[in-house]
SEVOBA-106190 format. One record per residue (C-alpha): residue number from 1; residue in three letters; chain; x, y, z. Coordinates in pm, 1 decimal, m for minus. Example, Ala and Ser with C-alpha at 12.3 -4.5 7.8 and 13.67 -1.06 7.14 Angstrom:
2
   i  aa ch        u        v        w
   1 ALA  A   1230.0   m450.0    780.0
   2 SER  A   1367.0   m106.0    714.0
END
This chain:
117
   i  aa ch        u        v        w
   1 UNK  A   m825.4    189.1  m1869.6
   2 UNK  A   m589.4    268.5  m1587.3
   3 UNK  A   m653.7     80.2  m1261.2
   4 UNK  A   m500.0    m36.2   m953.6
   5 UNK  A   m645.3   m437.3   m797.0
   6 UNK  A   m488.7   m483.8   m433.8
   7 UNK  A   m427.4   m798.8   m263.5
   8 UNK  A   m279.7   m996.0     m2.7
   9 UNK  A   m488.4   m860.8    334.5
  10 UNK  A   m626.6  m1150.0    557.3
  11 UNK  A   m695.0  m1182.6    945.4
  12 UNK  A   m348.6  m1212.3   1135.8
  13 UNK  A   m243.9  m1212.7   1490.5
  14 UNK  A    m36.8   m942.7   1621.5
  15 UNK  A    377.1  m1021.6   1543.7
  16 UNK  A    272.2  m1214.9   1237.4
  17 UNK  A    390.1  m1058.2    884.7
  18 UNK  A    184.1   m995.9    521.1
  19 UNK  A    301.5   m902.3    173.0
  20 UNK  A     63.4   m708.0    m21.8
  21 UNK  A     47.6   m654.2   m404.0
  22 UNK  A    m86.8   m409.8   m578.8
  23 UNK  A    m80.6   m502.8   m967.5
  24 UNK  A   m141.9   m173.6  m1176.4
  25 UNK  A   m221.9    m96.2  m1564.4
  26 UNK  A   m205.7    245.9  m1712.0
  27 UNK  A     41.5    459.0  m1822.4
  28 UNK  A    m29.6    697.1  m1500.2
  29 UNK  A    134.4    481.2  m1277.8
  30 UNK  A    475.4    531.6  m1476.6
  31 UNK  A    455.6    891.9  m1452.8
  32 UNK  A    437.9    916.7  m1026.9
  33 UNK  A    581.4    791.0   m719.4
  34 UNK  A    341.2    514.1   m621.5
  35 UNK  A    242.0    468.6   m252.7
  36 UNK  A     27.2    238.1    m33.6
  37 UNK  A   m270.1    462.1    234.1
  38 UNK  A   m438.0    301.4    459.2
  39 UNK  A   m776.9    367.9    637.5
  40 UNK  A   m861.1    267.4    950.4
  41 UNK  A  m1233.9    256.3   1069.9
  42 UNK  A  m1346.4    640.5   1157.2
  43 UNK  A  m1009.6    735.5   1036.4
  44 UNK  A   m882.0    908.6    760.9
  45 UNK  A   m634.3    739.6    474.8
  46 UNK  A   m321.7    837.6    532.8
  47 UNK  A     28.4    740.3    346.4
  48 UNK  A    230.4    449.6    479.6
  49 UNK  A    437.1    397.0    236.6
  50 UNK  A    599.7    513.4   m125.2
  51 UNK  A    841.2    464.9   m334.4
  52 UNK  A   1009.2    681.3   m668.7
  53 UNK  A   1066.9    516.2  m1041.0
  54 UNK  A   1403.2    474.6   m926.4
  55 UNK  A   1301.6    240.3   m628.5
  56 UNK  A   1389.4    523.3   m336.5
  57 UNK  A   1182.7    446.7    m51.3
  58 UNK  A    994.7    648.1    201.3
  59 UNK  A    779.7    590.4    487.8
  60 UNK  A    533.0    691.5    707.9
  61 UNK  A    614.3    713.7   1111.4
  62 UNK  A    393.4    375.7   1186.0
  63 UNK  A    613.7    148.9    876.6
  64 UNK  A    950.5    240.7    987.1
  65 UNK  A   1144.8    m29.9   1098.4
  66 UNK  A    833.6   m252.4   1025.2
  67 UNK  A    693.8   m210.1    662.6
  68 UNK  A    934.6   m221.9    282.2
  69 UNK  A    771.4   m108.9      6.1
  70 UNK  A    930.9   m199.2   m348.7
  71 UNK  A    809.5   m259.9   m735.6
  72 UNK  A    839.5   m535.2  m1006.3
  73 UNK  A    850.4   m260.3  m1304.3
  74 UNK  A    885.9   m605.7  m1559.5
  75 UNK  A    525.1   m686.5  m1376.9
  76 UNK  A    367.8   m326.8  m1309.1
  77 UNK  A    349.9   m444.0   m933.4
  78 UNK  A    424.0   m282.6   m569.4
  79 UNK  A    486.7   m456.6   m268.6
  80 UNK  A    449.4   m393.4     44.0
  81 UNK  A    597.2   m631.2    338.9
  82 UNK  A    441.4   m591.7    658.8
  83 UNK  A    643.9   m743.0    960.2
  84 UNK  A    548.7   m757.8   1351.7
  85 UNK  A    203.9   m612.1   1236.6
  86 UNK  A      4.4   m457.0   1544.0
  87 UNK  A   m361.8   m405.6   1595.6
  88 UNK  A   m331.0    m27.4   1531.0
  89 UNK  A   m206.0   m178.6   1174.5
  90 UNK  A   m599.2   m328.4   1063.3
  91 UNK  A   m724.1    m80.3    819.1
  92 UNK  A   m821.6    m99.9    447.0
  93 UNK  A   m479.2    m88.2    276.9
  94 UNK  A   m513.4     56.3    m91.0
  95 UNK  A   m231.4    173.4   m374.8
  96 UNK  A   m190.9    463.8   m574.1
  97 UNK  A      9.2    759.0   m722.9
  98 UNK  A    125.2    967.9   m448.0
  99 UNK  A      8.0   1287.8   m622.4
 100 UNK  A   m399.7   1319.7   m447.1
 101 UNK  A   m528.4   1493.7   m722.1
 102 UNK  A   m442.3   1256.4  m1022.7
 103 UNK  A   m490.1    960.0   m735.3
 104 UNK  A   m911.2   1090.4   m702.4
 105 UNK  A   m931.5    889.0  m1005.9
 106 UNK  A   m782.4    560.2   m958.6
 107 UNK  A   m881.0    488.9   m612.3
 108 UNK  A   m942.2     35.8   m595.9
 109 UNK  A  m1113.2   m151.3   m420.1
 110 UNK  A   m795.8   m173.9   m113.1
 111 UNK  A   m729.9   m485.9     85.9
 112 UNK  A   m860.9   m526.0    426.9
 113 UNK  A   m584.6   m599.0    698.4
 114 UNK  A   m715.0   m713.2   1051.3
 115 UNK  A   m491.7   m822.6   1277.5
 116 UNK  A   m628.4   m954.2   1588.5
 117 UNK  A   m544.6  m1197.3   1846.4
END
């Protein structure tokens, strides 16, 4: 059964950094560029981060020059370093292909990331 299981959120203060992982299972996840949303209370999820089988990168406007996203393909993981995190960063923080119709299915359980001072 495909999946995705998220971790790595916690309660920060604002300039501190987290690495999240995302450890997935399923041949789906082979086939896509995989990316991490986020959701932010009263929000919708939008795309911060995502990254191609061949490890090219992309970003959303609020991860540049903050966030890298990368992949352990030997451990069917996906990263995602968060530096200088800001209060406008808290949000549930989830993984997934990038393509929304095959992602409807695999949606996790996310990580929640509150940074606060």
């Amino acid at each position: 059964q495909a999946q995705v299981v998220e971790s790595g959120g916690g309660l920060v203060q604002p300039g501190d950094s987290l690495r999240l992982s995302c450890r997935y299972s399923g041949t789906v996840f082979n086939i896509y560029p995989m990316a991490w949303f986020r959701q932010a209370p009263g929000k919708q999820r939008e795309l911060v981060a995502s990254i191609t089988r061949n490890h090219s990168p992309n970003y959303g406007d609020a991860a540049k020059g903050r966030f890298t996203i990368s992949r352990d393909d030997a451990e069917n993981i996906i990263y995602l370093q968060m530096n200088n995190l800001e209060p406008e960063d808290t949000a549930i923080y989830y993984c997934n292909v990038v393509n929304r119709p095959v992602a409807a299915r695999y949606w996790g359980q996310g990580t929640q990331v509150t940074v606060s001072s």
